[in-house]
PDB file with SEQRES, HELIX, SHEET and CRYST1 records, atoms N, CA, C and O in Angstrom:
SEQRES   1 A   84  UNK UNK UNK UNK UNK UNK UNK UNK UNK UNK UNK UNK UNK          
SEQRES   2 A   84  UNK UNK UNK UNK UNK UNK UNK UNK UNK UNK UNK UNK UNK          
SEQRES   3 A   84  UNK UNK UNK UNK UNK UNK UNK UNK UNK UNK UNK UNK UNK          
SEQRES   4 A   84  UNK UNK UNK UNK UNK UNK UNK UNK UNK UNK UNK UNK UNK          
SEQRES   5 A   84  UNK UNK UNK UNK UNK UNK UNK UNK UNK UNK UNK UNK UNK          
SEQRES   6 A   84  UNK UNK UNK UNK UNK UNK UNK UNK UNK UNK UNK UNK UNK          
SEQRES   7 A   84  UNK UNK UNK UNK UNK UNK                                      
HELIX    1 AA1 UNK A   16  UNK A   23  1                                   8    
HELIX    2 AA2 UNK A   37  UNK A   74  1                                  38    
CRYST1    1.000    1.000    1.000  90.00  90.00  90.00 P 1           1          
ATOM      1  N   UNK A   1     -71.135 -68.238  17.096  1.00  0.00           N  
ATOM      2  CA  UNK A   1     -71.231 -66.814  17.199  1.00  0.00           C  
ATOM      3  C   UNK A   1     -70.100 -66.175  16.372  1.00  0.00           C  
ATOM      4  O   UNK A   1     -69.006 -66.736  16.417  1.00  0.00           O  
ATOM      5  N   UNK A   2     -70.254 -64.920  15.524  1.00  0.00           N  
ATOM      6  CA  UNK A   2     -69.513 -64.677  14.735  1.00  0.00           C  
ATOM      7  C   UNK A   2     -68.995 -62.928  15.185  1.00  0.00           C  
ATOM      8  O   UNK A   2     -69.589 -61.883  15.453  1.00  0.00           O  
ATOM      9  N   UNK A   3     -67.476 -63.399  15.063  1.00  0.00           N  
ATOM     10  CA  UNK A   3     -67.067 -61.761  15.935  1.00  0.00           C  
ATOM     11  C   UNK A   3     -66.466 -60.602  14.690  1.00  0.00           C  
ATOM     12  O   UNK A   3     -65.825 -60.882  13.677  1.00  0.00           O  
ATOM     13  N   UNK A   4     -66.779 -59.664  15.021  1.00  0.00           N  
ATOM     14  CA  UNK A   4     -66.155 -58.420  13.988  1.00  0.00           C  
ATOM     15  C   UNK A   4     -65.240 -57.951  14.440  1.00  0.00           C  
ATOM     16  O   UNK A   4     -65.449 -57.574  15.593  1.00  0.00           O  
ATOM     17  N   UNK A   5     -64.046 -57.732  14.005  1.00  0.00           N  
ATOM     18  CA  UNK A   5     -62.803 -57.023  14.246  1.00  0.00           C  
ATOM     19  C   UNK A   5     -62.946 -55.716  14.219  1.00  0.00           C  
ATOM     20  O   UNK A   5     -63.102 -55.350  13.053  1.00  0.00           O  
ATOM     21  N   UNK A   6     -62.961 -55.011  14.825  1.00  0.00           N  
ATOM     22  CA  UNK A   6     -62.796 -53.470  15.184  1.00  0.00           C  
ATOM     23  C   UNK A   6     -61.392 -52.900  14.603  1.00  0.00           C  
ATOM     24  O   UNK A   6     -60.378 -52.880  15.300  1.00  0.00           O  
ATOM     25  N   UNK A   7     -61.419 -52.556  13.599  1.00  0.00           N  
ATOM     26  CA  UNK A   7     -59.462 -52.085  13.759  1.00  0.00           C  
ATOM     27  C   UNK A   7     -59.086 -51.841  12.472  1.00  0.00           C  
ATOM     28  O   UNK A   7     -59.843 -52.044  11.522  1.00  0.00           O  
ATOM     29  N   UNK A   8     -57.769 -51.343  12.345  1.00  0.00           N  
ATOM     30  CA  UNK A   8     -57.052 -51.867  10.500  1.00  0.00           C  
ATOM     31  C   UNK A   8     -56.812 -53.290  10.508  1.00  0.00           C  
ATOM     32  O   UNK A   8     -56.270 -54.166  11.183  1.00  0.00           O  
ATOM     33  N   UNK A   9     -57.525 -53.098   9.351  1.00  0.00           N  
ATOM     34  CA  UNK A   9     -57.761 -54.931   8.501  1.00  0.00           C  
ATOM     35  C   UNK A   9     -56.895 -55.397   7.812  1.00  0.00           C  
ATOM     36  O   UNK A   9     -56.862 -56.509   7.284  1.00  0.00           O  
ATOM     37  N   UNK A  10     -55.651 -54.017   7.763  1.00  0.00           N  
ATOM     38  CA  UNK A  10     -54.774 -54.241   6.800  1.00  0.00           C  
ATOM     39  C   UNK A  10     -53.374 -55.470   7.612  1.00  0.00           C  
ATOM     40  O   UNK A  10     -53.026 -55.766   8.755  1.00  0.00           O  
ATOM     41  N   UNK A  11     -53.070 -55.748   6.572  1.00  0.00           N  
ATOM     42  CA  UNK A  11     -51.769 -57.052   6.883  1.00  0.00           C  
ATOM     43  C   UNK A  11     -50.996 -56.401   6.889  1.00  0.00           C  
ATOM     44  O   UNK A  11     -51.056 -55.271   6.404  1.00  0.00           O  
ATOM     45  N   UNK A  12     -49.694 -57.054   7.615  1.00  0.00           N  
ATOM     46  CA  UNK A  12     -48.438 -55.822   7.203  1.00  0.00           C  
ATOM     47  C   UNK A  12     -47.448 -56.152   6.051  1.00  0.00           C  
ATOM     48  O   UNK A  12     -46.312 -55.702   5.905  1.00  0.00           O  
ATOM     49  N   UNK A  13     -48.214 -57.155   5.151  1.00  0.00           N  
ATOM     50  CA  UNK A  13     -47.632 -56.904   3.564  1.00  0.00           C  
ATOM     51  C   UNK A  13     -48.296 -55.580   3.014  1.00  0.00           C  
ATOM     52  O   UNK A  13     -47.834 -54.568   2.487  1.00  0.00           O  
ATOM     53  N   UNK A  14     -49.210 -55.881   3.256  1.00  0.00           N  
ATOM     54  CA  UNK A  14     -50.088 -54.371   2.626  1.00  0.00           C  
ATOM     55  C   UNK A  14     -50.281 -53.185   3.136  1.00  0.00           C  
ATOM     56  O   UNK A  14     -51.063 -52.345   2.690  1.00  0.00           O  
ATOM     57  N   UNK A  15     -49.403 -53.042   4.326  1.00  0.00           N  
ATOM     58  CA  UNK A  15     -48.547 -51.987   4.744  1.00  0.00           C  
ATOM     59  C   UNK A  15     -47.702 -51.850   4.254  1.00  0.00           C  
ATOM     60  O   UNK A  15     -47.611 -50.623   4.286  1.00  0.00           O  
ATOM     61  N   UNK A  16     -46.506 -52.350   3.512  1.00  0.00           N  
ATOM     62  CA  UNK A  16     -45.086 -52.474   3.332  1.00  0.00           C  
ATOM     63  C   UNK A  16     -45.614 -52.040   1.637  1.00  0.00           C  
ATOM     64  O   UNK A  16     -44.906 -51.303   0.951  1.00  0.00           O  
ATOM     65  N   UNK A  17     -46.900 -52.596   1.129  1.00  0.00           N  
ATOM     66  CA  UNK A  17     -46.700 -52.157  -0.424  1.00  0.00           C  
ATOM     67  C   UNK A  17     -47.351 -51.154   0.064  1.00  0.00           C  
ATOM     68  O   UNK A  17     -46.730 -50.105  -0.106  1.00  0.00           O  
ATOM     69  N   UNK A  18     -48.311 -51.032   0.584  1.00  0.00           N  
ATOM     70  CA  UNK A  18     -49.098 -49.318   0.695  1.00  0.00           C  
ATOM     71  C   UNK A  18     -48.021 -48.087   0.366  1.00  0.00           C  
ATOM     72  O   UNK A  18     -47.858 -47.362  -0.616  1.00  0.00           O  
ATOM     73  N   UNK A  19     -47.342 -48.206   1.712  1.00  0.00           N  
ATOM     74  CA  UNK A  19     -46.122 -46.979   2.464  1.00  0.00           C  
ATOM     75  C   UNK A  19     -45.441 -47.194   0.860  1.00  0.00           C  
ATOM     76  O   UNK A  19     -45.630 -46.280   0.058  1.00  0.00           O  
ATOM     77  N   UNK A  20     -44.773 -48.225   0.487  1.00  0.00           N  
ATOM     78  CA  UNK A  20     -44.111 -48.329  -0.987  1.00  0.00           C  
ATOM     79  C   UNK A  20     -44.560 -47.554  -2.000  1.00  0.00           C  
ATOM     80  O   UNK A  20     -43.922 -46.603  -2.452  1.00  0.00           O  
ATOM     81  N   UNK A  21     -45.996 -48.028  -2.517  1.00  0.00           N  
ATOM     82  CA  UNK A  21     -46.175 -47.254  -3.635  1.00  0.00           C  
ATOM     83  C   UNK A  21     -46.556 -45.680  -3.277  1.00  0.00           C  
ATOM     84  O   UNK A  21     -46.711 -44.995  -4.288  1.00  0.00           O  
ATOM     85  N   UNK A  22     -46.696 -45.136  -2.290  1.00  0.00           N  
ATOM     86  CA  UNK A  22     -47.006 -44.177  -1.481  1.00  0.00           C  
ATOM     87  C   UNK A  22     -45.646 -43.306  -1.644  1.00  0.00           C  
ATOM     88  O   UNK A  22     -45.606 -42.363  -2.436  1.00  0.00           O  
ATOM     89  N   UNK A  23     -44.618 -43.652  -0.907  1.00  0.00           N  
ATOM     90  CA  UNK A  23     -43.212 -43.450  -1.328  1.00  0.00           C  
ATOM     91  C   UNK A  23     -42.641 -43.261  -2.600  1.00  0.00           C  
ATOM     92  O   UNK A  23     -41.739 -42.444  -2.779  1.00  0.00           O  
ATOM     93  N   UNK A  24     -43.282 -44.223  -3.823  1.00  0.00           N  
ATOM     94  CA  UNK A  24     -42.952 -43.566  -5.059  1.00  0.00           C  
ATOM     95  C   UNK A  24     -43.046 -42.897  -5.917  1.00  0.00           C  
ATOM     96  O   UNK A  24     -42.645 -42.670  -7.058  1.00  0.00           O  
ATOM     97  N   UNK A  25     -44.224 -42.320  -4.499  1.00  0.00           N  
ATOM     98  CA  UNK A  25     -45.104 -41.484  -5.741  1.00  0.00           C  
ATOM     99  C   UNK A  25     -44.166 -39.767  -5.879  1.00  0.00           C  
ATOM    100  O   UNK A  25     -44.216 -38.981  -6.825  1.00  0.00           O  
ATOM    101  N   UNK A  26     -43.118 -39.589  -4.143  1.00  0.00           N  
ATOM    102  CA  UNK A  26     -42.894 -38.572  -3.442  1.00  0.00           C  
ATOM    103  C   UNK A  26     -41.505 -38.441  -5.216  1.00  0.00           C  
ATOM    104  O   UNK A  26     -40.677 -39.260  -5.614  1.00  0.00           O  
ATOM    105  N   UNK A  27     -41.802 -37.380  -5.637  1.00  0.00           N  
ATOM    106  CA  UNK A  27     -40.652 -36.908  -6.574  1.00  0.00           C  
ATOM    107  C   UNK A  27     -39.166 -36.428  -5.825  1.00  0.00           C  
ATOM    108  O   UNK A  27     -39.126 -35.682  -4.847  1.00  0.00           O  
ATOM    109  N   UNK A  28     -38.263 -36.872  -6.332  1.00  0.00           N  
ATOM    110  CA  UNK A  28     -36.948 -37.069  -5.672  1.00  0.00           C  
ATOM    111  C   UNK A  28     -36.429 -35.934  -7.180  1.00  0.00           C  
ATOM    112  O   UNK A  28     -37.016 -35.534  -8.185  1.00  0.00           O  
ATOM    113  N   UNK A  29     -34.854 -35.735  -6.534  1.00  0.00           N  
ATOM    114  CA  UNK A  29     -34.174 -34.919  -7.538  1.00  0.00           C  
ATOM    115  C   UNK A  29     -32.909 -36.295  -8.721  1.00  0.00           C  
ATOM    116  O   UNK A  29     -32.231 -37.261  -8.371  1.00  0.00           O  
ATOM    117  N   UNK A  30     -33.025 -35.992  -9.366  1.00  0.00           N  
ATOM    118  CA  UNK A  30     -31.849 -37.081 -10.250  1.00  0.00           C  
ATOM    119  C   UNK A  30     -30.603 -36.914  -9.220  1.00  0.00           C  
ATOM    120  O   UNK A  30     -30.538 -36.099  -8.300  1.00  0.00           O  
ATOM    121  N   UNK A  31     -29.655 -37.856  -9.584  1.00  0.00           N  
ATOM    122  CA  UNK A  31     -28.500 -37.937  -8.595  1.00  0.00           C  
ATOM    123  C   UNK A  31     -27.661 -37.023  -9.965  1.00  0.00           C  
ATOM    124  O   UNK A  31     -26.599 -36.526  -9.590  1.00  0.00           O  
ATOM    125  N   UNK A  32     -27.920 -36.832 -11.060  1.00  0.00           N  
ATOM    126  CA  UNK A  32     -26.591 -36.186 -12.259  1.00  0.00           C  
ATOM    127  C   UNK A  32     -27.616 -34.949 -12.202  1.00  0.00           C  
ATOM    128  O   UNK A  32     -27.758 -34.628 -13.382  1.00  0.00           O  
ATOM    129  N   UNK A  33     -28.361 -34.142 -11.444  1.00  0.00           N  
ATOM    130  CA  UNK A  33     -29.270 -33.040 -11.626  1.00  0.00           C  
ATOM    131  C   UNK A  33     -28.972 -32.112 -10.325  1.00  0.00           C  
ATOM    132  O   UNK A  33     -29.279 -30.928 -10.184  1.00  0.00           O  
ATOM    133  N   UNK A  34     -28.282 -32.974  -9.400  1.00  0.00           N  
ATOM    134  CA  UNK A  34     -28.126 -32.396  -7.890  1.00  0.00           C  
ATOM    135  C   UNK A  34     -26.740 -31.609  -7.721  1.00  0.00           C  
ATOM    136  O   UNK A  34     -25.657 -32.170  -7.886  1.00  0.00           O  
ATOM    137  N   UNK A  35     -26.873 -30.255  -7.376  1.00  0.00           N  
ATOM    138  CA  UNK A  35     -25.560 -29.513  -6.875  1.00  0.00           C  
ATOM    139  C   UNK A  35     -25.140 -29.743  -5.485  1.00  0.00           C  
ATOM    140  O   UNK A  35     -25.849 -30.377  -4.704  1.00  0.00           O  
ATOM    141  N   UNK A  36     -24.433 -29.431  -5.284  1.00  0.00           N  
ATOM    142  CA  UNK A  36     -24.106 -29.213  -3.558  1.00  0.00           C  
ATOM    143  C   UNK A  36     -24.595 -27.518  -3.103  1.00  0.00           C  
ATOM    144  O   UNK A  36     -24.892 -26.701  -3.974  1.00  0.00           O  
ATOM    145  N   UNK A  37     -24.611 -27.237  -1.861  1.00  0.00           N  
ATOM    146  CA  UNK A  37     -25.165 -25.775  -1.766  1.00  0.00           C  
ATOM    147  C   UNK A  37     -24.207 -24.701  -2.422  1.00  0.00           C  
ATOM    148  O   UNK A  37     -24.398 -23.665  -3.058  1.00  0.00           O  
ATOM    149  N   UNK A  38     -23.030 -25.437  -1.967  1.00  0.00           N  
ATOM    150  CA  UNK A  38     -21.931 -24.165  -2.049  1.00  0.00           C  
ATOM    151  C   UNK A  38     -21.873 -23.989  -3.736  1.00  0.00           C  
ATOM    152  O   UNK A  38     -21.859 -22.856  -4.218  1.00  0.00           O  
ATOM    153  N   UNK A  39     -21.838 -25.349  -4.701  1.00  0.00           N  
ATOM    154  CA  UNK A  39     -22.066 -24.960  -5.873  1.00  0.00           C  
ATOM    155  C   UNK A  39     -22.738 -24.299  -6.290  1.00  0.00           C  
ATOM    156  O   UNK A  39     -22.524 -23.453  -7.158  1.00  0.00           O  
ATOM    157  N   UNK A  40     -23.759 -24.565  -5.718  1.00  0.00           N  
ATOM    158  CA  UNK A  40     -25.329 -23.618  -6.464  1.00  0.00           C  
ATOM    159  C   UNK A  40     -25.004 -22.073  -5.941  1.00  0.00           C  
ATOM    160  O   UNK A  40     -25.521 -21.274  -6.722  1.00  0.00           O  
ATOM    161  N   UNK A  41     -24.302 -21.417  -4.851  1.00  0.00           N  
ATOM    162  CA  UNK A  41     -24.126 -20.303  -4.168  1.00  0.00           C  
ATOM    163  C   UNK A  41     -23.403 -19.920  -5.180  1.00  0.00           C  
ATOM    164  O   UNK A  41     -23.842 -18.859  -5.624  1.00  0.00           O  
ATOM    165  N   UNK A  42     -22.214 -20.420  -5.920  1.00  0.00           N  
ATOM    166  CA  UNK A  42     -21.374 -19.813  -6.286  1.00  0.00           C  
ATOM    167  C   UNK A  42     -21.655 -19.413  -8.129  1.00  0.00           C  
ATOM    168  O   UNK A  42     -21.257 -18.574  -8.937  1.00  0.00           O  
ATOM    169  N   UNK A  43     -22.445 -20.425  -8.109  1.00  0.00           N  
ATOM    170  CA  UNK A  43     -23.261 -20.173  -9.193  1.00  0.00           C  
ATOM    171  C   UNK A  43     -23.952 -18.693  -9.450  1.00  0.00           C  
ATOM    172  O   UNK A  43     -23.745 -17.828 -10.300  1.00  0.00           O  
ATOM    173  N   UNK A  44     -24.858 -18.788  -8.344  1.00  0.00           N  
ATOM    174  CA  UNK A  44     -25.487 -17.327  -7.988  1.00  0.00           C  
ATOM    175  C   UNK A  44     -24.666 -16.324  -7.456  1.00  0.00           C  
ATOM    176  O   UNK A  44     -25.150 -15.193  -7.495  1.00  0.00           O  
ATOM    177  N   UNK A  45     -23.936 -16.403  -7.138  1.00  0.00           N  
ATOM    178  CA  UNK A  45     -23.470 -15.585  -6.722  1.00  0.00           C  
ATOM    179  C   UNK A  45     -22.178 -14.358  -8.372  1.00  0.00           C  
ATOM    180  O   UNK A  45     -21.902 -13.160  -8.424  1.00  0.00           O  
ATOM    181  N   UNK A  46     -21.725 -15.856  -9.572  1.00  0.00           N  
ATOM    182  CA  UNK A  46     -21.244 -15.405 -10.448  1.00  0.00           C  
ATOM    183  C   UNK A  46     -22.423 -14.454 -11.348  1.00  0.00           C  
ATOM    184  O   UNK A  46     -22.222 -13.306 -11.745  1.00  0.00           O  
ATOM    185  N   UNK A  47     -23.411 -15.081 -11.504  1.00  0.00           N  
ATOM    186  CA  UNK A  47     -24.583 -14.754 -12.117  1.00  0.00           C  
ATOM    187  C   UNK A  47     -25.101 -13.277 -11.827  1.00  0.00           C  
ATOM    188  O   UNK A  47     -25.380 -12.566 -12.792  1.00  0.00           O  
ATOM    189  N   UNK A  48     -25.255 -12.739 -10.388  1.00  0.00           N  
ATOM    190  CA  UNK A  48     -25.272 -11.927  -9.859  1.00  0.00           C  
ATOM    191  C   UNK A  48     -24.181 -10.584  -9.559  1.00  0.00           C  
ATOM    192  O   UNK A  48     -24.508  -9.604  -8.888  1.00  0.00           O  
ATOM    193  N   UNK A  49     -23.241 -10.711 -10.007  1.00  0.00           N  
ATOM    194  CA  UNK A  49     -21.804 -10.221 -10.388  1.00  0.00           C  
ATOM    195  C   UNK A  49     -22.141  -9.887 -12.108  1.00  0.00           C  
ATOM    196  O   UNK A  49     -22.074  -8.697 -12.416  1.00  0.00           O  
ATOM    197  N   UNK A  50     -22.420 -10.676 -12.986  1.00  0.00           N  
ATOM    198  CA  UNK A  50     -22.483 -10.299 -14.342  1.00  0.00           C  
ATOM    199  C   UNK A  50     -23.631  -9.088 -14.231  1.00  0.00           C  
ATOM    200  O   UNK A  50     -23.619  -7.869 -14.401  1.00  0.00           O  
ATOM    201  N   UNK A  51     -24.524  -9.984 -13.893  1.00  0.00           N  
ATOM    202  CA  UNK A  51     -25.751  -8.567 -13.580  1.00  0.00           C  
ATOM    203  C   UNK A  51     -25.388  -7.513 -12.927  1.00  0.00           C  
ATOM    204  O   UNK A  51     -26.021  -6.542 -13.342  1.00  0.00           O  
ATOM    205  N   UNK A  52     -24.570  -7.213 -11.990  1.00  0.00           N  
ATOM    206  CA  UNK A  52     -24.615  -5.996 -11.446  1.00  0.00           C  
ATOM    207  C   UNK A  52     -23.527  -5.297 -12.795  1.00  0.00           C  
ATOM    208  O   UNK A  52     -23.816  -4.195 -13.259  1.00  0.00           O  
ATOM    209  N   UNK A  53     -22.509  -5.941 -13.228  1.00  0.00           N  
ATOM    210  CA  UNK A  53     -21.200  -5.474 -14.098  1.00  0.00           C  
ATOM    211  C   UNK A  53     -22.127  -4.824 -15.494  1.00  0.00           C  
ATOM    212  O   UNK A  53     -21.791  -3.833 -16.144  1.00  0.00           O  
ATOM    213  N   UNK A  54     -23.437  -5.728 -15.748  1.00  0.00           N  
ATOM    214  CA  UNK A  54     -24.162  -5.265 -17.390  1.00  0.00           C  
ATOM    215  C   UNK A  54     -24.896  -4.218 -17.005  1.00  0.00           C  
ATOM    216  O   UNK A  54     -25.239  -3.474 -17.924  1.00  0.00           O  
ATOM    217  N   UNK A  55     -25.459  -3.753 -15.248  1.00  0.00           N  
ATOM    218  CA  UNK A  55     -26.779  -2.661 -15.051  1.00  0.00           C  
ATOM    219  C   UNK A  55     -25.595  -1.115 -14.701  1.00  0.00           C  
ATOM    220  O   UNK A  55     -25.959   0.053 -14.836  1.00  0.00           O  
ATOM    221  N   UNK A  56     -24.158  -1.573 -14.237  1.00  0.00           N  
ATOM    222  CA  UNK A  56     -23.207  -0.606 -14.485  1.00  0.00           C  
ATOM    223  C   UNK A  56     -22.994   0.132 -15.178  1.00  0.00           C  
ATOM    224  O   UNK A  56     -22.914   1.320 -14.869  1.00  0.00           O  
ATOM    225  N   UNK A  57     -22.723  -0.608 -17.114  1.00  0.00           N  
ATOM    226  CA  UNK A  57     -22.768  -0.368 -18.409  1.00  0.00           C  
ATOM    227  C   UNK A  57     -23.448   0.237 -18.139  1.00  0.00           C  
ATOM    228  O   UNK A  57     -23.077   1.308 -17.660  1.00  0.00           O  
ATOM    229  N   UNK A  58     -25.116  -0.083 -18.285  1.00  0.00           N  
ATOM    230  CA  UNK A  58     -25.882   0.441 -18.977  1.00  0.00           C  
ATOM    231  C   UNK A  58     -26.091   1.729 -18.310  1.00  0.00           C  
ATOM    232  O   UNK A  58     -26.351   2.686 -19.040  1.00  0.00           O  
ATOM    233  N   UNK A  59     -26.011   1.943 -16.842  1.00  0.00           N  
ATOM    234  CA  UNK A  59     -26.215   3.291 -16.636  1.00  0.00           C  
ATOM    235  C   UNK A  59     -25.424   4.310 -17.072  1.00  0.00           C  
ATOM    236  O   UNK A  59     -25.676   5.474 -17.381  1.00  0.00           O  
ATOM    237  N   UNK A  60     -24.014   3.403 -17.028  1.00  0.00           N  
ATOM    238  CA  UNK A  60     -23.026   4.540 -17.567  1.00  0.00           C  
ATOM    239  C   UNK A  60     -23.356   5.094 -19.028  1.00  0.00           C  
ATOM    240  O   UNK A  60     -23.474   6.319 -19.078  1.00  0.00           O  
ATOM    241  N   UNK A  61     -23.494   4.526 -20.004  1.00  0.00           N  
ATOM    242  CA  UNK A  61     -24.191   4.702 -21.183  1.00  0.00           C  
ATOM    243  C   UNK A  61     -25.291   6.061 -21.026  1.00  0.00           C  
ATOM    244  O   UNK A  61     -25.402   7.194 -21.493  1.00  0.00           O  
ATOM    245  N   UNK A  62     -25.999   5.180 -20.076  1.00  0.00           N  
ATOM    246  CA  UNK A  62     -27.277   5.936 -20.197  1.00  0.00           C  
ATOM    247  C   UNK A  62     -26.703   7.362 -19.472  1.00  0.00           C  
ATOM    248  O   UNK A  62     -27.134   8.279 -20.172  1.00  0.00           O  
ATOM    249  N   UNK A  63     -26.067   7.804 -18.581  1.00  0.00           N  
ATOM    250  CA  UNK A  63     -25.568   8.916 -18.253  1.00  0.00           C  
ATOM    251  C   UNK A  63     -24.662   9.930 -19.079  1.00  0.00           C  
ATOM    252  O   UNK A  63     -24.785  11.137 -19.290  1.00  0.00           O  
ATOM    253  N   UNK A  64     -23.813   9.102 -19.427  1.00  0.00           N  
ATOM    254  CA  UNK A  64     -23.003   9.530 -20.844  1.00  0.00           C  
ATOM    255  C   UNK A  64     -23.980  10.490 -21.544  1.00  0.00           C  
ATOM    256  O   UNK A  64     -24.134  11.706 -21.438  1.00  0.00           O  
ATOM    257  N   UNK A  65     -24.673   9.431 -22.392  1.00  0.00           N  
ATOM    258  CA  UNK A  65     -26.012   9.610 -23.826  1.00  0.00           C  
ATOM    259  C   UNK A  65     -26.774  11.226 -23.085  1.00  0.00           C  
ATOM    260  O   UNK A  65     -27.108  12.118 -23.865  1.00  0.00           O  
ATOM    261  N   UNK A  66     -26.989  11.428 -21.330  1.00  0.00           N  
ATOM    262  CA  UNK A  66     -27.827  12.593 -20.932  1.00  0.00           C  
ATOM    263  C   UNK A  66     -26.838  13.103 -21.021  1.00  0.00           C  
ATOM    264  O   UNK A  66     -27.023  13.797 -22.021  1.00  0.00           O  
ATOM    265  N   UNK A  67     -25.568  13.347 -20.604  1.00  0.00           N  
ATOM    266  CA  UNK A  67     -24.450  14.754 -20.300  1.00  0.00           C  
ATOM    267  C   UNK A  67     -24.359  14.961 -21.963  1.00  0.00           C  
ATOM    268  O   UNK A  67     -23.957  16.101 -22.193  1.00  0.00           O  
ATOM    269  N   UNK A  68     -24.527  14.455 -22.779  1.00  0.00           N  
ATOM    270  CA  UNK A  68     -24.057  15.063 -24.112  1.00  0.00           C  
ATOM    271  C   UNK A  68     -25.619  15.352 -24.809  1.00  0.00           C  
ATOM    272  O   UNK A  68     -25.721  15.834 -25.937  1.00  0.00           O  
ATOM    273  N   UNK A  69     -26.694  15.020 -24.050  1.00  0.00           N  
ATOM    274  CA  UNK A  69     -27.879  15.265 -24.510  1.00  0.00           C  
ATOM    275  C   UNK A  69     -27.921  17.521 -23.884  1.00  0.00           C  
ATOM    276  O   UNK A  69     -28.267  18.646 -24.245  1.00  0.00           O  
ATOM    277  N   UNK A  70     -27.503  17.012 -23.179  1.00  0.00           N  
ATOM    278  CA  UNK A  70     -27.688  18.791 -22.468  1.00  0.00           C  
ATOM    279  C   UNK A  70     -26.571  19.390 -22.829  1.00  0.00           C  
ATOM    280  O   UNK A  70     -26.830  20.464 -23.372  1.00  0.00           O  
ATOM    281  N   UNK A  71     -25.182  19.119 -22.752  1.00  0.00           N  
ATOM    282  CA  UNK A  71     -24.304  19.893 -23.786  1.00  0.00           C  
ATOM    283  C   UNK A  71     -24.773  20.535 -24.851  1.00  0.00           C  
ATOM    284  O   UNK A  71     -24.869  21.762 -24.874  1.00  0.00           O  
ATOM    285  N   UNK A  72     -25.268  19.410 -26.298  1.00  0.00           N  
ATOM    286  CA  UNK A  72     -26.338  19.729 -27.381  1.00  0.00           C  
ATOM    287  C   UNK A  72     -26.817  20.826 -26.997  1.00  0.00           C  
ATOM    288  O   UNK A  72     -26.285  21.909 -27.240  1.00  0.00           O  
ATOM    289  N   UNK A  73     -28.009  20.656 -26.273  1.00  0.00           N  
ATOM    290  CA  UNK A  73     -28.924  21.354 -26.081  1.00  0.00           C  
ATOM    291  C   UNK A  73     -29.073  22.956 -25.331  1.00  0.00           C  
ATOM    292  O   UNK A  73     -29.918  23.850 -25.318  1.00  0.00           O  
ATOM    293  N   UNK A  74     -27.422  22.658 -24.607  1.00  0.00           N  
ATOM    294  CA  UNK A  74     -26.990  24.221 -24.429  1.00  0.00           C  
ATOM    295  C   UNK A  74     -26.671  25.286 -25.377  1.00  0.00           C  
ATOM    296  O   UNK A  74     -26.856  26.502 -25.344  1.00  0.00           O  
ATOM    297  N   UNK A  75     -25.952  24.219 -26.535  1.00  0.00           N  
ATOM    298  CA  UNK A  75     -25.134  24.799 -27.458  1.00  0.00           C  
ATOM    299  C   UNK A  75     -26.302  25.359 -28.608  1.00  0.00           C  
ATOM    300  O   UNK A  75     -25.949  26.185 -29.450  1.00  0.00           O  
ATOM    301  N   UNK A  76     -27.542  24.905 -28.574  1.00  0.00           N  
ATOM    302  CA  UNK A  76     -28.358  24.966 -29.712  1.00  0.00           C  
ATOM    303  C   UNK A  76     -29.250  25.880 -28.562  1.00  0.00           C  
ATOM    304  O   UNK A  76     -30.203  26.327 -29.201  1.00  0.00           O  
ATOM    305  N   UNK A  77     -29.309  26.164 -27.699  1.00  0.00           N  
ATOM    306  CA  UNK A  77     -30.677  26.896 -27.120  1.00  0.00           C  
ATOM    307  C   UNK A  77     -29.529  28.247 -26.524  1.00  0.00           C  
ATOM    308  O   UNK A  77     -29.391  28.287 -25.301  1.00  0.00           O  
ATOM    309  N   UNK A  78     -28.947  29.030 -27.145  1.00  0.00           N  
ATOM    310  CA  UNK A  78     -28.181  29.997 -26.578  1.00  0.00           C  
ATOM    311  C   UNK A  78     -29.123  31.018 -26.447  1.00  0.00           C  
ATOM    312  O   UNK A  78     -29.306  31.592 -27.521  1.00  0.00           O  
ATOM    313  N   UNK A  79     -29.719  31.409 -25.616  1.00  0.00           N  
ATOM    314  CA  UNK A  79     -30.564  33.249 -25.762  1.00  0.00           C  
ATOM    315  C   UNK A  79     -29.531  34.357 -25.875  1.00  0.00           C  
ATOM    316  O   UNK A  79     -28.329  34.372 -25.611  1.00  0.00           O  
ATOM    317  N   UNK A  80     -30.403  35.327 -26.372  1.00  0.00           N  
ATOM    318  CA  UNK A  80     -29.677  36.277 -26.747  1.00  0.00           C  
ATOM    319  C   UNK A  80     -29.768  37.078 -25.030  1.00  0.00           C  
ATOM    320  O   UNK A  80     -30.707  36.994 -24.238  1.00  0.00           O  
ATOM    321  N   UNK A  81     -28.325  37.904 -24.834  1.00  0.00           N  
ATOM    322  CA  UNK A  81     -28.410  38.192 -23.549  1.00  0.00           C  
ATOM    323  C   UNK A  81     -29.132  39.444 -23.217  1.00  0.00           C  
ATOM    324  O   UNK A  81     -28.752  40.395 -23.900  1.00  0.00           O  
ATOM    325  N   UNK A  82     -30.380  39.801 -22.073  1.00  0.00           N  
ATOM    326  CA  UNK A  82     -30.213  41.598 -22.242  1.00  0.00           C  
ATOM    327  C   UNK A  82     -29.832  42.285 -22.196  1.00  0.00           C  
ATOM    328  O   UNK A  82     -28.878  42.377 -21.424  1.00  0.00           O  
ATOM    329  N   UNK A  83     -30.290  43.520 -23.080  1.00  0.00           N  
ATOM    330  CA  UNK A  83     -29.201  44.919 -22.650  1.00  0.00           C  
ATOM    331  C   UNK A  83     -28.697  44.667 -23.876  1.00  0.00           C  
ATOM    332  O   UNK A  83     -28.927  45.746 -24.423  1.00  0.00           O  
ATOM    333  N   UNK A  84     -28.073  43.872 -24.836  1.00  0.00           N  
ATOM    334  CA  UNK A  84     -27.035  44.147 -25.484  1.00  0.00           C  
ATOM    335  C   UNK A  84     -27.339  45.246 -26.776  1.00  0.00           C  
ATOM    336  O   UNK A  84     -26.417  45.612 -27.505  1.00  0.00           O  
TER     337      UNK A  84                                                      
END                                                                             
């Protein structure tokens, strides 16, 4: 009489390579590619400092460039007053 096994058929070599090649598939980070947190914070955090110091500039610029845009434009749009 011939019996059928009900079950995983698998061996536990072919567990051990399964889970293995299974495992190599999972992408890891390089060990010369990896920061620590606080590095990477401080990173961002310099990065984020330049950016706020260049959107400073530029507004100042850009505020500057309007107060002398309407100066101009006082000096060139004078009306004549009434009555005179």
């Amino acid at each position: 009489m011939k019996r059928i096994t009900v079950g995983a058929a698998m061996t536990p070599e072919y567990n051990g390579w399964r889970s293995k090649r299974i495992n190599d598939n999972i992408p890891r980070p390089r060990e010369e590619c990896v920061r620590s947190i606080e590095e990477n914070l401080r990173v961002v955090l310099s990065e984020l400092e330049i950016i706020k110091e260049d959107f400073r500039k530029r507004i100042g610029k850009e505020d500057r460039a309007a107060r002398r845009g309407k100066d101009a434009s006082r000096a060139r749009c004078s009306y004549p007053q009434v009555g005179s």
